[in-house]
KEBA-994871 format. One record per residue (C-alpha): residue in one letter; x, y, z; chain; residue number from 1. Coordinates in Angstrom, 2 decimals. Each point is the difference from the previous one (the first is absolute). Layout:
N
SITE  res        u        v        w  chain    n
SITE    A        X        Y        Z      A  NUM
...
# end
This chain:
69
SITE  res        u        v        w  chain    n
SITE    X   -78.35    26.32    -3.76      A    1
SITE    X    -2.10     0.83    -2.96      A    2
SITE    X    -3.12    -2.21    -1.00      A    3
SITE    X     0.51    -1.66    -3.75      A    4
SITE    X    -2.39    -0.65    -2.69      A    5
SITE    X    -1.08    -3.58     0.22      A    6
SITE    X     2.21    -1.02    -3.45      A    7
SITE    X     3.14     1.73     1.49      A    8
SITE    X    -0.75    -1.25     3.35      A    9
SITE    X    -0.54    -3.53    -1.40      A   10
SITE    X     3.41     0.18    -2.16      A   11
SITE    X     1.95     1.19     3.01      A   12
SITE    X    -1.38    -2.69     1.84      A   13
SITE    X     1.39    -2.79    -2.34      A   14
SITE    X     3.52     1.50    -0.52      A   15
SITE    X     0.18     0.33     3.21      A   16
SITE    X    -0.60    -3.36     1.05      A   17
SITE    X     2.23    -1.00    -2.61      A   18
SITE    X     2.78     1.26     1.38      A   19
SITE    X    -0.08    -0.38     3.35      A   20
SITE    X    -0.22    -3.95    -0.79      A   21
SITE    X     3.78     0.36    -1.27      A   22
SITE    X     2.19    -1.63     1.96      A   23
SITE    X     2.78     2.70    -0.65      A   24
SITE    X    -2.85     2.09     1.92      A   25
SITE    X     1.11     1.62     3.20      A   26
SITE    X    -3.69    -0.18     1.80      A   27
SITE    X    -0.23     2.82     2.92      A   28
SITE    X    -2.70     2.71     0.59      A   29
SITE    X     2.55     2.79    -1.52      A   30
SITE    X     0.83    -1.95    -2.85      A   31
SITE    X    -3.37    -1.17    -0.75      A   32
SITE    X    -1.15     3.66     0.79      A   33
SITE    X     2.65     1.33    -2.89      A   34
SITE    X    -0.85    -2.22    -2.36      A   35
SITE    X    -3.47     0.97     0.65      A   36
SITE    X     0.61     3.41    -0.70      A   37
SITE    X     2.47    -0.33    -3.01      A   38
SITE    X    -2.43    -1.77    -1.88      A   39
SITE    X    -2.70     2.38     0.25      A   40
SITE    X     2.12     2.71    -1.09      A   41
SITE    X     0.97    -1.99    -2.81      A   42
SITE    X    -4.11    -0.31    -1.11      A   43
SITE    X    -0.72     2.98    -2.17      A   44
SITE    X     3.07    -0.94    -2.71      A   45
SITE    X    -0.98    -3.73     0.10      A   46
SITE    X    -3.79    -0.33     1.64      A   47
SITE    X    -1.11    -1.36    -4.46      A   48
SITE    X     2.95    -2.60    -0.13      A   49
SITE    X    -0.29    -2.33     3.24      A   50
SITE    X     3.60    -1.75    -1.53      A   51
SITE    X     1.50     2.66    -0.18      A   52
SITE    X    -0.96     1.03     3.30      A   53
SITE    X     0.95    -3.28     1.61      A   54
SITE    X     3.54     0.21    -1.74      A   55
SITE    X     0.72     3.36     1.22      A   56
SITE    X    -0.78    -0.45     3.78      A   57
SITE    X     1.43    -3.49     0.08      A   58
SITE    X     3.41     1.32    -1.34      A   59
SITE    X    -0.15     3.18     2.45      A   60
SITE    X    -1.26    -2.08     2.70      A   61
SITE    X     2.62    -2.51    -0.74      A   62
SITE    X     2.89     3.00    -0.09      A   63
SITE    X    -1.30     1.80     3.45      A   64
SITE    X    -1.69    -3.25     1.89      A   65
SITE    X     2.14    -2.76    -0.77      A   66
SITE    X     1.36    -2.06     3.15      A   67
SITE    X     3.58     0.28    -0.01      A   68
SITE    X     2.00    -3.19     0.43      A   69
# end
């Protein structure tokens, strides 16, 4: 995994949390891992608007991690 700057790291951090506190969440280690992953790709478009960047991984998260009923 690569090592963040402390502001990216920090932003990550907090969307992150954020969304795994949904309960449409579907908490495992793969899922989490994904999500993980997906948001740090999404950083260099988004890593100046932290909204924006919440927006974007909740509603991708929310597409590809949702529990299905």
């Amino acid at each position: 995994m690569i090592k963040l700057p402390p502001a990216e790291a920090a932003l990550v951090r907090r969307a992150y949390l954020a969304i795994t506190k949904e309960p449409w969440f579907n908490h495992n280690a793969v899922t989490e891992r994904e999500l993980l992953k997906m948001m740090i790709a999404k950083l260099p478009d988004l890593v100046d608007d932290e909204g924006s960047f919440l927006s974007a991984c909740r509603a991708e998260a929310r597409t590809r991690f949702s529990r299905r009923s």
